[in-house]
MINU-861072 format. One record per residue (C-alpha): residue in three letters; residue number from 0; y, z, x. Coordinates in steps of 0.2 Angstrom, whole numbers, plus 5000, padded with zeros to 4 digits. Example, Ala and Ser with C-alpha at 12.3 -4.5 7.8 and 13.67 -1.06 7.14 Angstrom:
REM residues 2
<atom residuo="ALA" num="0" c2="4978" c3="5039" c1="5062"/>
<atom residuo="SER" num="1" c2="4995" c3="5036" c1="5068"/>
REM end
This chain:
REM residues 343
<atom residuo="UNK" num="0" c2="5918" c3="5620" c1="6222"/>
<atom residuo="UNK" num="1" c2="5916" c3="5629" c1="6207"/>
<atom residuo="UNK" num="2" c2="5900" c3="5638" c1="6208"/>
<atom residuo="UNK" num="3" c2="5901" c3="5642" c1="6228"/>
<atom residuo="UNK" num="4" c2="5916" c3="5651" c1="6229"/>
<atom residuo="UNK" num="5" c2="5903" c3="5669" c1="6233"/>
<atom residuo="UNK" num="6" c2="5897" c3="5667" c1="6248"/>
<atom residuo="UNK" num="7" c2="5913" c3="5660" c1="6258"/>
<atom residuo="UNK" num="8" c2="5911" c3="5660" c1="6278"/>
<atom residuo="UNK" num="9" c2="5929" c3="5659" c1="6286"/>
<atom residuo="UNK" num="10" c2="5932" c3="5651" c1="6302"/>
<atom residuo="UNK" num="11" c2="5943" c3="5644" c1="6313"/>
<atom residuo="UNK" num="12" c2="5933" c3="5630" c1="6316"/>
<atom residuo="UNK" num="13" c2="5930" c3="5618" c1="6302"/>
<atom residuo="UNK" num="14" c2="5839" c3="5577" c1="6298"/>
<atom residuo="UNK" num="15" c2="5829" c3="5581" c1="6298"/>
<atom residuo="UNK" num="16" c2="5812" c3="5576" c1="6301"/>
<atom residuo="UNK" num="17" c2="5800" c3="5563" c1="6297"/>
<atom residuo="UNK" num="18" c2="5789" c3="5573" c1="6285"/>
<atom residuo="UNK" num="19" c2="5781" c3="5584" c1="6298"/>
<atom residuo="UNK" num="20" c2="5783" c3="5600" c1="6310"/>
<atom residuo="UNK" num="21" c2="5798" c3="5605" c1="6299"/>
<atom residuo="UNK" num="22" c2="5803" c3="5624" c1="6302"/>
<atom residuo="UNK" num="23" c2="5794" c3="5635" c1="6290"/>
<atom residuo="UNK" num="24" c2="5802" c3="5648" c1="6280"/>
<atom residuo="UNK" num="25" c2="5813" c3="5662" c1="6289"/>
<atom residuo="UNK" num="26" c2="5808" c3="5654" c1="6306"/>
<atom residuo="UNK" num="27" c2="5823" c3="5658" c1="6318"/>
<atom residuo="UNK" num="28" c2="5816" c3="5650" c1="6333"/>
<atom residuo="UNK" num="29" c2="5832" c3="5640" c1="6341"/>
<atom residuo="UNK" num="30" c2="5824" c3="5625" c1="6347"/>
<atom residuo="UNK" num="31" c2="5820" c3="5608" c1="6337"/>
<atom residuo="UNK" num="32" c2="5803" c3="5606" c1="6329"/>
<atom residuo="UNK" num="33" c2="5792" c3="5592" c1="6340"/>
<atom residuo="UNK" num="34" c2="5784" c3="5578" c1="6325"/>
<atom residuo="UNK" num="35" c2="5766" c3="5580" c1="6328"/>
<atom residuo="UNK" num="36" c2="5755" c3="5580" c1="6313"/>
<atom residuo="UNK" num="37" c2="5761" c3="5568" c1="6300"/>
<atom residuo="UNK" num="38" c2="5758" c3="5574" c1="6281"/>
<atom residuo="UNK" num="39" c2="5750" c3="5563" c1="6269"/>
<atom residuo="UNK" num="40" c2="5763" c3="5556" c1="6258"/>
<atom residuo="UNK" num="41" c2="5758" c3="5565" c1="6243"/>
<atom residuo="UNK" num="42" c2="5761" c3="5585" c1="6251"/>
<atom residuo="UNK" num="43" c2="5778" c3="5577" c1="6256"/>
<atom residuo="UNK" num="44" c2="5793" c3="5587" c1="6245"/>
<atom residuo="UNK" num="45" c2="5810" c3="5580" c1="6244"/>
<atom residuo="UNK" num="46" c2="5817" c3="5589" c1="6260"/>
<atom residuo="UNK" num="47" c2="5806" c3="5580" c1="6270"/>
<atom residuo="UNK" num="48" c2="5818" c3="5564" c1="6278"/>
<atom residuo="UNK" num="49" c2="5804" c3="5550" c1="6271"/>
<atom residuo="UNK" num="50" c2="5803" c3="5555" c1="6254"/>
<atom residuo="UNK" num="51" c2="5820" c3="5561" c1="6252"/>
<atom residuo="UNK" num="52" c2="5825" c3="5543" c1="6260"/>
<atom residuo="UNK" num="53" c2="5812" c3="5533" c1="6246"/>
<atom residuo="UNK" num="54" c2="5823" c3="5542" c1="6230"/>
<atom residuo="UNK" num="55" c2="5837" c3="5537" c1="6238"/>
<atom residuo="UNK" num="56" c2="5832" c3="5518" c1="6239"/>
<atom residuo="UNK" num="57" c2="5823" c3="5515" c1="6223"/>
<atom residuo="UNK" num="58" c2="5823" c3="5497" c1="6217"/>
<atom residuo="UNK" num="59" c2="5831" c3="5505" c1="6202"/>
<atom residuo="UNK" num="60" c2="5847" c3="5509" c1="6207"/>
<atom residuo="UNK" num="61" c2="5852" c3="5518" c1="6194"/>
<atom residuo="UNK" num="62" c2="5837" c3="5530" c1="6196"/>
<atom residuo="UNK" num="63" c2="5846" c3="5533" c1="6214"/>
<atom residuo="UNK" num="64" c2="5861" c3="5537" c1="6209"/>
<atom residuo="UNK" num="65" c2="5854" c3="5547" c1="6196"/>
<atom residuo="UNK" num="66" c2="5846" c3="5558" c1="6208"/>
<atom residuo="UNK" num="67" c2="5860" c3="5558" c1="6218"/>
<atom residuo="UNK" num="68" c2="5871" c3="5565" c1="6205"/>
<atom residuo="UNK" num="69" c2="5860" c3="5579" c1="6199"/>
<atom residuo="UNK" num="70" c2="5859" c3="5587" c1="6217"/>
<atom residuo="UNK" num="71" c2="5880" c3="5585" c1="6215"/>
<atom residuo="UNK" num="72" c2="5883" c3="5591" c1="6200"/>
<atom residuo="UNK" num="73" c2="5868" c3="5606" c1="6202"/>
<atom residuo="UNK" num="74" c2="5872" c3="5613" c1="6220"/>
<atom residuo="UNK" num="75" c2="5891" c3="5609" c1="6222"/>
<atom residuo="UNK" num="76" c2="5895" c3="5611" c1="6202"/>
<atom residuo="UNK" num="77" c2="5902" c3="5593" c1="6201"/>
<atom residuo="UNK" num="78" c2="5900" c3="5580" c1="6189"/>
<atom residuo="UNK" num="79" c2="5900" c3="5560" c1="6196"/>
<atom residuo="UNK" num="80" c2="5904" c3="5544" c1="6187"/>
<atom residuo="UNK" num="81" c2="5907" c3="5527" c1="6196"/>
<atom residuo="UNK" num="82" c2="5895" c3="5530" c1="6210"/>
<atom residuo="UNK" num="83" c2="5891" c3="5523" c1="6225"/>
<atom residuo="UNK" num="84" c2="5874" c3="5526" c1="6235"/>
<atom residuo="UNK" num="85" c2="5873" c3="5521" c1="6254"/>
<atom residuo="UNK" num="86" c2="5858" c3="5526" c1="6261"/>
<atom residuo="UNK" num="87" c2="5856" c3="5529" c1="6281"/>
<atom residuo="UNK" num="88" c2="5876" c3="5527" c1="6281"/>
<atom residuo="UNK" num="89" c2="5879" c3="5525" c1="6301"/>
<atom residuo="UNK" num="90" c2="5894" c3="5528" c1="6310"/>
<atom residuo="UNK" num="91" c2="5895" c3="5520" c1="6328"/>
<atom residuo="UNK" num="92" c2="5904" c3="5533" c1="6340"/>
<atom residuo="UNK" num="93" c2="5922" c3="5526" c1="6345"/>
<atom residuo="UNK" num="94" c2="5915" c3="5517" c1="6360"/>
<atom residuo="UNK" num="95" c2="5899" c3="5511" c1="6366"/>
<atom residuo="UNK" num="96" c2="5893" c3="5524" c1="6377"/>
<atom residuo="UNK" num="97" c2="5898" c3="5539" c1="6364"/>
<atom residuo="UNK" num="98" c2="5886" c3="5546" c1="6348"/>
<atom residuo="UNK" num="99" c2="5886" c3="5540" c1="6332"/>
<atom residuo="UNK" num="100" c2="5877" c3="5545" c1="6319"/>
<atom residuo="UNK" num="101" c2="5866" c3="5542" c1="6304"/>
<atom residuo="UNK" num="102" c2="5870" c3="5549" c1="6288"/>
<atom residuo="UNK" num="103" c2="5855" c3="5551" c1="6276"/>
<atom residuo="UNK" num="104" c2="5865" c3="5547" c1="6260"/>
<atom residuo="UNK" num="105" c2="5882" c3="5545" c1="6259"/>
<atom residuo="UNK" num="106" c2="5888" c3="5543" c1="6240"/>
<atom residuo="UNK" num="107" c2="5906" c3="5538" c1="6234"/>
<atom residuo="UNK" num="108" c2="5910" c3="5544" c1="6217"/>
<atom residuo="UNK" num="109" c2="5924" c3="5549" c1="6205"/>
<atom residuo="UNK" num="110" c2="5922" c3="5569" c1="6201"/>
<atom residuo="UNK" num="111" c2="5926" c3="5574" c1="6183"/>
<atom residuo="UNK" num="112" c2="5935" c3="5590" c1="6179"/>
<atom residuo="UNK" num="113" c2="5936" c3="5596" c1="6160"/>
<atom residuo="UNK" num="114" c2="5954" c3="5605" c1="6165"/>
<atom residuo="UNK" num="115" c2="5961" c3="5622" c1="6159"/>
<atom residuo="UNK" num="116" c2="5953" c3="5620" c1="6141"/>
<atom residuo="UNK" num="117" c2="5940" c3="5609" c1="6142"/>
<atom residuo="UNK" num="118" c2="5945" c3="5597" c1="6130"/>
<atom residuo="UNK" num="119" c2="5946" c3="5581" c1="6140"/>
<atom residuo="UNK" num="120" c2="5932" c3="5577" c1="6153"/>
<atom residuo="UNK" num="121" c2="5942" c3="5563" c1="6158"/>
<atom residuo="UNK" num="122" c2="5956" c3="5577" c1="6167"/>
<atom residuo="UNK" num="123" c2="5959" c3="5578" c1="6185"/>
<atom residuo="UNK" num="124" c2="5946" c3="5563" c1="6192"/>
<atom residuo="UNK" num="125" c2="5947" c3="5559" c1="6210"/>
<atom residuo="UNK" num="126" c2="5937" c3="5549" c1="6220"/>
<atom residuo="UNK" num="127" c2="5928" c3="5559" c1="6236"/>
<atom residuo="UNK" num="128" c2="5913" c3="5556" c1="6247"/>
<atom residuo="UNK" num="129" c2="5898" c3="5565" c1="6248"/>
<atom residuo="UNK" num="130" c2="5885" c3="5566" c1="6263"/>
<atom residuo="UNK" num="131" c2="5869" c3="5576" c1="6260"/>
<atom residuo="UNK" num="132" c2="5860" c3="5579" c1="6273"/>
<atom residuo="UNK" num="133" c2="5841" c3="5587" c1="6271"/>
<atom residuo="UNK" num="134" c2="5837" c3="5598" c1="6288"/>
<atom residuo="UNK" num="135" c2="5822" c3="5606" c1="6292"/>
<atom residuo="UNK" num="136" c2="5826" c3="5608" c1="6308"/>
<atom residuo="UNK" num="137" c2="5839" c3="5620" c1="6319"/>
<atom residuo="UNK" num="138" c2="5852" c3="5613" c1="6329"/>
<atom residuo="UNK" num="139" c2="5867" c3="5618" c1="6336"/>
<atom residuo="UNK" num="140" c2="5875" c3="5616" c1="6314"/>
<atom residuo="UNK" num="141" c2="5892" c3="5621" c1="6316"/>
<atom residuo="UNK" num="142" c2="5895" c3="5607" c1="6331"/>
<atom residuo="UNK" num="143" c2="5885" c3="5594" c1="6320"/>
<atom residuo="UNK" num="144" c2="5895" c3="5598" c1="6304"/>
<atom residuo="UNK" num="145" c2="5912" c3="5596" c1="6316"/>
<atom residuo="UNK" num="146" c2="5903" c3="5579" c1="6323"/>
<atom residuo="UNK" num="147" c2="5902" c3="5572" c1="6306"/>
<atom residuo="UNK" num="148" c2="5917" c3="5573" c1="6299"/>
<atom residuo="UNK" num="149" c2="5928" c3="5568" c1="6313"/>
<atom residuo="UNK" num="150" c2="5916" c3="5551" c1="6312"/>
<atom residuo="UNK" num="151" c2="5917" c3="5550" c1="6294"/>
<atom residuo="UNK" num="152" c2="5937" c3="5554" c1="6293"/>
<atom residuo="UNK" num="153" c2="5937" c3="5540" c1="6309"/>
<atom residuo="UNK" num="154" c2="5933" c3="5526" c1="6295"/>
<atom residuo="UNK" num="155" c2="5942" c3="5533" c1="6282"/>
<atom residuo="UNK" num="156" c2="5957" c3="5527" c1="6284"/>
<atom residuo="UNK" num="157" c2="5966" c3="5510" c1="6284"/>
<atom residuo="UNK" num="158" c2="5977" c3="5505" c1="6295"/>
<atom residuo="UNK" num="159" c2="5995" c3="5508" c1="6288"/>
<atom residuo="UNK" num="160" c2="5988" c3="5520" c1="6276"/>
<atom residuo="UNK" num="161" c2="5996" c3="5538" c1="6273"/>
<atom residuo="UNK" num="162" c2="5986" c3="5553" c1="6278"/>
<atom residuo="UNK" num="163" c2="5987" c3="5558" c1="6261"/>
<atom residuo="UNK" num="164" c2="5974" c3="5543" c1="6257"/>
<atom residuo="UNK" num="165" c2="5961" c3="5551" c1="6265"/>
<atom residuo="UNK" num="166" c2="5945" c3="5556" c1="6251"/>
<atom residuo="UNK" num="167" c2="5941" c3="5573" c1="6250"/>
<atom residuo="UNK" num="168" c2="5926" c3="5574" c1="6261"/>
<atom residuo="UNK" num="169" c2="5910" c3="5586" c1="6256"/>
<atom residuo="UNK" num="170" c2="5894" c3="5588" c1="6271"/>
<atom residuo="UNK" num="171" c2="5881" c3="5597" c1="6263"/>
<atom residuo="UNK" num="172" c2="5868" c3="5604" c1="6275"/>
<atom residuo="UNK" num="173" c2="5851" c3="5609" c1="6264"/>
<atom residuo="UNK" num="174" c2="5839" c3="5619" c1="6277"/>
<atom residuo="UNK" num="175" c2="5822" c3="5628" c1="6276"/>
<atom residuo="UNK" num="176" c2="5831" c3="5638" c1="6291"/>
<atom residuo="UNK" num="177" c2="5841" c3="5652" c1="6290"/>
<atom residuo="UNK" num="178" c2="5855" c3="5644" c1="6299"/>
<atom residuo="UNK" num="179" c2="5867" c3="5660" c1="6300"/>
<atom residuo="UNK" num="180" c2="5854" c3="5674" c1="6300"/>
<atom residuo="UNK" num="181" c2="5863" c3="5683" c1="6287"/>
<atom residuo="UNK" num="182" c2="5849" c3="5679" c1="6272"/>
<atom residuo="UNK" num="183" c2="5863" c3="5670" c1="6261"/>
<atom residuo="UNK" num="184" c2="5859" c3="5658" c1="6248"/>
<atom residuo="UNK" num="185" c2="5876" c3="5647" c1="6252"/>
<atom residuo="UNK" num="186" c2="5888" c3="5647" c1="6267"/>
<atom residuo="UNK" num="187" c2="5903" c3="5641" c1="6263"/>
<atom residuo="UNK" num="188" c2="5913" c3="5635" c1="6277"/>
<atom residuo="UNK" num="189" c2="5934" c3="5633" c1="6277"/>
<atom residuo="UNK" num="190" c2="5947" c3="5632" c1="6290"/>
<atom residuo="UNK" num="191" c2="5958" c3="5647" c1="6287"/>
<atom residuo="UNK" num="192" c2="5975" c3="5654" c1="6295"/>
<atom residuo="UNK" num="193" c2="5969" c3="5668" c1="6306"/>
<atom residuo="UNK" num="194" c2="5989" c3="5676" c1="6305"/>
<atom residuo="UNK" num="195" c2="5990" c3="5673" c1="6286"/>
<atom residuo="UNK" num="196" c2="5973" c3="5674" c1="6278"/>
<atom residuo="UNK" num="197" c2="5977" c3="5670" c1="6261"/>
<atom residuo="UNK" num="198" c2="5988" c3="5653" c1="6268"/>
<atom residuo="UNK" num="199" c2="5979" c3="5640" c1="6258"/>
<atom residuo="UNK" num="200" c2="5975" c3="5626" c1="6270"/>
<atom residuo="UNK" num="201" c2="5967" c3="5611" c1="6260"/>
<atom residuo="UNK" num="202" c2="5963" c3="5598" c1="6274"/>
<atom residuo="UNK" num="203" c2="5948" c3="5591" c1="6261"/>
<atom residuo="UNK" num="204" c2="5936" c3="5596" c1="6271"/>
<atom residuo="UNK" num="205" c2="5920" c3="5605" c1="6262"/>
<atom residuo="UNK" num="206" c2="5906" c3="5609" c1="6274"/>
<atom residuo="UNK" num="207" c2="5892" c3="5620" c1="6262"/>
<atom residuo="UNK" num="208" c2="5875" c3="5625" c1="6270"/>
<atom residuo="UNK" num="209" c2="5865" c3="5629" c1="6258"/>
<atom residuo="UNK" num="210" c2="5846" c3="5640" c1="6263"/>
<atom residuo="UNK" num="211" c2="5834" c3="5637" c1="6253"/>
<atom residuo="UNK" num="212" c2="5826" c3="5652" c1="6255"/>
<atom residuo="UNK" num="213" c2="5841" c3="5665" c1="6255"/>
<atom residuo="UNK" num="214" c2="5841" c3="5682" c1="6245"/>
<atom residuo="UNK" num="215" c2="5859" c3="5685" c1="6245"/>
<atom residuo="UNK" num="216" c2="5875" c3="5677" c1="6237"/>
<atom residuo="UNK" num="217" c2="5866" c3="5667" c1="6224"/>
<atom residuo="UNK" num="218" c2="5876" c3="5656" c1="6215"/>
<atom residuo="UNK" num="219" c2="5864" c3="5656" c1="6200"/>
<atom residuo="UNK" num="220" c2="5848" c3="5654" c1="6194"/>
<atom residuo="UNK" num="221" c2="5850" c3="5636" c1="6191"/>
<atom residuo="UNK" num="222" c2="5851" c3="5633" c1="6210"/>
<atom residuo="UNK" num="223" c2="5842" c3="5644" c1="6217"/>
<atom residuo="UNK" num="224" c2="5828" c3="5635" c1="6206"/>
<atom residuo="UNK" num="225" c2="5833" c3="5619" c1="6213"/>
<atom residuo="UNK" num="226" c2="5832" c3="5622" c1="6231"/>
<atom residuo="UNK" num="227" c2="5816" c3="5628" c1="6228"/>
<atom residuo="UNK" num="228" c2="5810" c3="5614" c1="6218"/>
<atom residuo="UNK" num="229" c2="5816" c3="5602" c1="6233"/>
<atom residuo="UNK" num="230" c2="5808" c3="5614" c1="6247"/>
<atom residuo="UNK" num="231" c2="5792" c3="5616" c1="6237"/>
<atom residuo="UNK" num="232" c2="5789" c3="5599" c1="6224"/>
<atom residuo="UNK" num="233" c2="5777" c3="5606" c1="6212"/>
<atom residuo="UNK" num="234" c2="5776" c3="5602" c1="6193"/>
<atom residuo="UNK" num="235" c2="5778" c3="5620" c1="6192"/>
<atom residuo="UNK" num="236" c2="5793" c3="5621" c1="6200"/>
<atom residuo="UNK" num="237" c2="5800" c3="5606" c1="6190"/>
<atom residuo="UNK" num="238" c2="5794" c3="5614" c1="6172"/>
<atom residuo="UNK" num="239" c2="5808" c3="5621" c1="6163"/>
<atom residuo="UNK" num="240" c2="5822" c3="5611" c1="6169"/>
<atom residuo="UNK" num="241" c2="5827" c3="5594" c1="6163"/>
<atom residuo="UNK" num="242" c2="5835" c3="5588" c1="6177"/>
<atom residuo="UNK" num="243" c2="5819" c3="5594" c1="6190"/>
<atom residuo="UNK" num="244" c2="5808" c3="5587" c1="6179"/>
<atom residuo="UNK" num="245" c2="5818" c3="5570" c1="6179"/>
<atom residuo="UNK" num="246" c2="5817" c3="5570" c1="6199"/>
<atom residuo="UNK" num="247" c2="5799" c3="5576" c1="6199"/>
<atom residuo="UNK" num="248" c2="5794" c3="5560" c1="6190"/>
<atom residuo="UNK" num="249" c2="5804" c3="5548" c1="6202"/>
<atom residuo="UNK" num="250" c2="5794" c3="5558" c1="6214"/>
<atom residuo="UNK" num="251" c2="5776" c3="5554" c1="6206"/>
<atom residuo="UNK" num="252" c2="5780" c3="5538" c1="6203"/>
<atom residuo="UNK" num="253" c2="5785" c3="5535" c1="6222"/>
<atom residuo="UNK" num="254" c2="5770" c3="5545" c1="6228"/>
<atom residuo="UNK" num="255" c2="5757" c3="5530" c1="6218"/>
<atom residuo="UNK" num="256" c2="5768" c3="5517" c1="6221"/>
<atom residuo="UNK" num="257" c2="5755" c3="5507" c1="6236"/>
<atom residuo="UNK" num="258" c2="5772" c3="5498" c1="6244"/>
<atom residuo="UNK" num="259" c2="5779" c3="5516" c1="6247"/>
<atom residuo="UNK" num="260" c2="5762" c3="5520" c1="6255"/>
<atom residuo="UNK" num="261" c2="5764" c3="5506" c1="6265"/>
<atom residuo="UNK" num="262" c2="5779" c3="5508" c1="6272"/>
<atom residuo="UNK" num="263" c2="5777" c3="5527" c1="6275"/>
<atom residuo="UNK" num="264" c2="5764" c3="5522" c1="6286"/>
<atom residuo="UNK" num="265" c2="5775" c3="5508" c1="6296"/>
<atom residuo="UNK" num="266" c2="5788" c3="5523" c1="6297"/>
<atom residuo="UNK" num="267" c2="5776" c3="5533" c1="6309"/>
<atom residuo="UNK" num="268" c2="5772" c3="5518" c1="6319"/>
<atom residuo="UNK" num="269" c2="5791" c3="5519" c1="6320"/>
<atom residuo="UNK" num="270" c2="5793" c3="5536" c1="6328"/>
<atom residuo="UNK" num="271" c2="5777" c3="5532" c1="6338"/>
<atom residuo="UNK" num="272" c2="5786" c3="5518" c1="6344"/>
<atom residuo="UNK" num="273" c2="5802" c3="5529" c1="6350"/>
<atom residuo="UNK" num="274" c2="5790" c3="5543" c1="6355"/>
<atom residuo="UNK" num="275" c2="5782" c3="5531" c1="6368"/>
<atom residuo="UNK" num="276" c2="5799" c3="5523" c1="6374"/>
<atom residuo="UNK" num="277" c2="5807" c3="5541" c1="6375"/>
<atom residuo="UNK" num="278" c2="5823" c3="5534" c1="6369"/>
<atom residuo="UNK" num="279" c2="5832" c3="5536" c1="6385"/>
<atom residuo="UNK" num="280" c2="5846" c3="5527" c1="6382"/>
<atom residuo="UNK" num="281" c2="5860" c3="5534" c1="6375"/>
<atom residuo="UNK" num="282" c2="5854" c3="5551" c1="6376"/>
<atom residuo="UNK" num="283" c2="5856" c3="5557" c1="6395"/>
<atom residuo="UNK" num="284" c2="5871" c3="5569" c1="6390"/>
<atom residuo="UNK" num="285" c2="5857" c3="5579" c1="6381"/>
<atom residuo="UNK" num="286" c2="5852" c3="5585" c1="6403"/>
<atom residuo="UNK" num="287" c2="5847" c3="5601" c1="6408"/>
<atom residuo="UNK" num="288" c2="5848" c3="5615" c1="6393"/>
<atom residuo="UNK" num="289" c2="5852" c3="5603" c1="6379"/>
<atom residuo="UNK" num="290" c2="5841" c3="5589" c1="6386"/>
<atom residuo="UNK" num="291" c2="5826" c3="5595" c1="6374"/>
<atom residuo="UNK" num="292" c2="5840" c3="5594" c1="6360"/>
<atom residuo="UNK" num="293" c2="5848" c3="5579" c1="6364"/>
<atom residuo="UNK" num="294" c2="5833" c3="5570" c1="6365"/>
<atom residuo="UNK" num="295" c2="5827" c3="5577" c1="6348"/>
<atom residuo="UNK" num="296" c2="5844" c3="5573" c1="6339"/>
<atom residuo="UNK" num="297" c2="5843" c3="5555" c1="6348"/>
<atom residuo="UNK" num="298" c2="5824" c3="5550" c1="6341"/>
<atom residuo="UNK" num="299" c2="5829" c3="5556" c1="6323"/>
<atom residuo="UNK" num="300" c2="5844" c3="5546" c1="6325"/>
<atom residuo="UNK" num="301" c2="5836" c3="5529" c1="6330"/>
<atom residuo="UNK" num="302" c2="5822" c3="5534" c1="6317"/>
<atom residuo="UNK" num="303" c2="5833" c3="5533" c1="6305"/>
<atom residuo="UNK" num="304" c2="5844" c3="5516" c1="6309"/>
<atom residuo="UNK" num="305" c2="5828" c3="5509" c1="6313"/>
<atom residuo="UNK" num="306" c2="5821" c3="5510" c1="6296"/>
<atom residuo="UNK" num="307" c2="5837" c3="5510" c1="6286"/>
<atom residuo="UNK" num="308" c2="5837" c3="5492" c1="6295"/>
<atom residuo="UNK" num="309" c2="5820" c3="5486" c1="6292"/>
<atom residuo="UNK" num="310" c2="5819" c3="5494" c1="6273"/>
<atom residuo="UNK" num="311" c2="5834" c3="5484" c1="6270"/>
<atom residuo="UNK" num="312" c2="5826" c3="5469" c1="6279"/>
<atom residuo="UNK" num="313" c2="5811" c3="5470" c1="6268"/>
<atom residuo="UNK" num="314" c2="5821" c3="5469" c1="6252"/>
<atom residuo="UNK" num="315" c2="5826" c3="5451" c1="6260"/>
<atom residuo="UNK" num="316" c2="5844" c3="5458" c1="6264"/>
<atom residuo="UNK" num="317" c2="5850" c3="5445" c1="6277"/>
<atom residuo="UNK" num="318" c2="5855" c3="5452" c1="6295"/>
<atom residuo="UNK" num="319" c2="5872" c3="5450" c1="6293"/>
<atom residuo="UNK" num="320" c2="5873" c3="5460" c1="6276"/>
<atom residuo="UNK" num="321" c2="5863" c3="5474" c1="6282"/>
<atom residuo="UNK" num="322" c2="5875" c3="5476" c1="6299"/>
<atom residuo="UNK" num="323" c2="5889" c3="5477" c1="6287"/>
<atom residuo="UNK" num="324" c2="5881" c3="5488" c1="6275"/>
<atom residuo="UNK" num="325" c2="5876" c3="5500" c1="6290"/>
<atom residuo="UNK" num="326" c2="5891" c3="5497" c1="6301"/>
<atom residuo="UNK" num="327" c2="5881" c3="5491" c1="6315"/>
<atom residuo="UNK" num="328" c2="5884" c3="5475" c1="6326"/>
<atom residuo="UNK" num="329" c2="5870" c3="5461" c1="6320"/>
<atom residuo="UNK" num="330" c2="5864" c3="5459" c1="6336"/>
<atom residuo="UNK" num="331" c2="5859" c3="5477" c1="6334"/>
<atom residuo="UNK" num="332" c2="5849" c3="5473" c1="6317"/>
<atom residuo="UNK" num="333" c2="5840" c3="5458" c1="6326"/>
<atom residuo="UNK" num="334" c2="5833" c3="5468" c1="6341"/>
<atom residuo="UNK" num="335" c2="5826" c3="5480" c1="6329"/>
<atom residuo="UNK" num="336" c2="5821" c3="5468" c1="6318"/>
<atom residuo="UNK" num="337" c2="5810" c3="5459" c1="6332"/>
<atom residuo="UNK" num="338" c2="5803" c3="5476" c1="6337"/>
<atom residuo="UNK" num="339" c2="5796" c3="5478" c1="6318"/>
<atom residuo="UNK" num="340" c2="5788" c3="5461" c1="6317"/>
<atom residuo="UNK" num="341" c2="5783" c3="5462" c1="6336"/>
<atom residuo="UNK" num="342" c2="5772" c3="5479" c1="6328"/>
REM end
């Protein structure tokens, strides 16, 4: 990771909201933000879940992708060819009564090296994936993070395959939230051999937090602009940079588009709709201390299959498509199908 290597946090261990009641800057209060007040859609920036969600499902795909790849290539120093976008990826847990998860992107791509000399861009590709994951809320991080990757690596893998087939696997965790208290820009996180420190243990696992509002370890001005630009979308934090400026104007055009309008509004009668059931199911081992957190994590999680399933839906992606694009069961799409039109 070629520009993250400053701010390395060892251990021996390896979404946000909807666009409202996110943390504010430096709040360390432990417990997750309640959705209250809902923002119009034009004071949205592009941490907030809907907004970040809309540049991630353009009807250009390319204009996607292209988003996509800048936020790679500026925060984790890697350049992307071949891509491929899956917005709202969702993992089932391994049995029906265990947590899955929903991914807000997750992007398969081939990651170009220049080698040694820099003569042949073309040196040393390899095809990884990449989940970016927008939080302005605390959790319990380190536990997600280790929850995600052993989903992810769960589907990874073909039967008969070799370990060694596994993709290198980057979870990248961009907070308004100082998730450490230690004010630094970029954590870093790696398995490491307590005995031999400098053992080098590549399991391909890349876990990179990455605060937004952090005064030390900063990589370099480049991305300390950028996370500011996505935590605060402003022309003026767009000026100057081709690459902000490119993602400001995706933004613009979003924010007047009357569909996106349209379906921002549909998305709050969403999380009304799962405010008001209280998504019990699925979320009673959230009892006694974690019950607020469970619950919390469980709402943005059907929030996020729910509209990942009707944006899809919309586009006129047949049920069957979309539970293979999800990796849902069908009759899960129907049920939330015939909630939306039920609305």
């Amino acid at each position: 990771m070629n520009n993250l290597t400053e701010a390395t946090v060892r251990g021996s261990q390896p979404s946000s909201n909807i666009a409202a009641g996110e943390k504010a800057k430096g709040d360390d209060g432990g417990s997750n933000q309640k959705i209250r007040n809902f923002r119009p859609l034009d004071e949205l920036n592009v941490i907030d879940n809907s907004l970040f969600n809309e540049l991630t499902t353009q009807e250009d795909e390319e204009s996607s992708k292209k988003f996509c790849s800048i936020l790679v290539e500026t925060l984790l120093g890697r350049k992307l060819k071949n891509i491929t976008i899956t917005p709202q990826r969702t993992y089932q847990g391994v049995d029906t009564d265990k947590h899955g998860i929903c991914m807000d992107v997750q992007i398969e791509a081939e990651a170009i090296s220049a080698g040694e000399n820099g003569s042949d861009p073309n040196v040393n590709i390899k095809s990884d994936i990449y989940d970016i994951e927008p939080n302005c809320y605390r959790g319990d991080d380190p536990r997600r993070a280790r929850y995600y990757t052993a989903l992810i690596d769960n589907h990874a893998l073909q039967s008969g395959s070799r370990y060694k087939k596994i993709k290198d696997l980057y979870l990248l965790f961009i907070t308004t939230y100082d998730p450490f208290n230690q004010d630094s820009m970029v954590y870093t996180i790696q398995r490491q051999c307590k005995e031999v420190p400098e053992l080098e243990y590549d399991d391909g696992i890349h876990i990179v937090f990455l605060y937004a509002y952090g005064k030390n370890n900063i990589p370099s001005q480049k991305v300390r602009d950028m996370l500011r630009f996505l935590v605060e979308t402003t022309p003026e934090n767009a000026d100057g940079d081709k690459d902000r400026e490119a993602i400001y104007q995706m933004v613009d055009r979003l924010k007047k588009d009357r569909k996106v309008g349209v379906w921002y509004m549909k998305q709050i009668e969403i999380y009304q709709m799962y405010r008001e059931e209280g998504l019990e199911e699925g979320r009673e081992e959230g009892r006694e201390e974690g019950r607020e957190e469970g619950h919390g994590e469980g709402m943005q999680d059907g929030i996020h299959l729910s509209t990942a399933v009707i944006k899809r839906h919309n586009k006129g992606t047949s049920p069957q498509n979309i539970a293979h694009e999800l990796g849902i069961d069908e009759s899960q799409v129907a049920s939330i199908i015939q909630q939306y039109e039920m609305e």
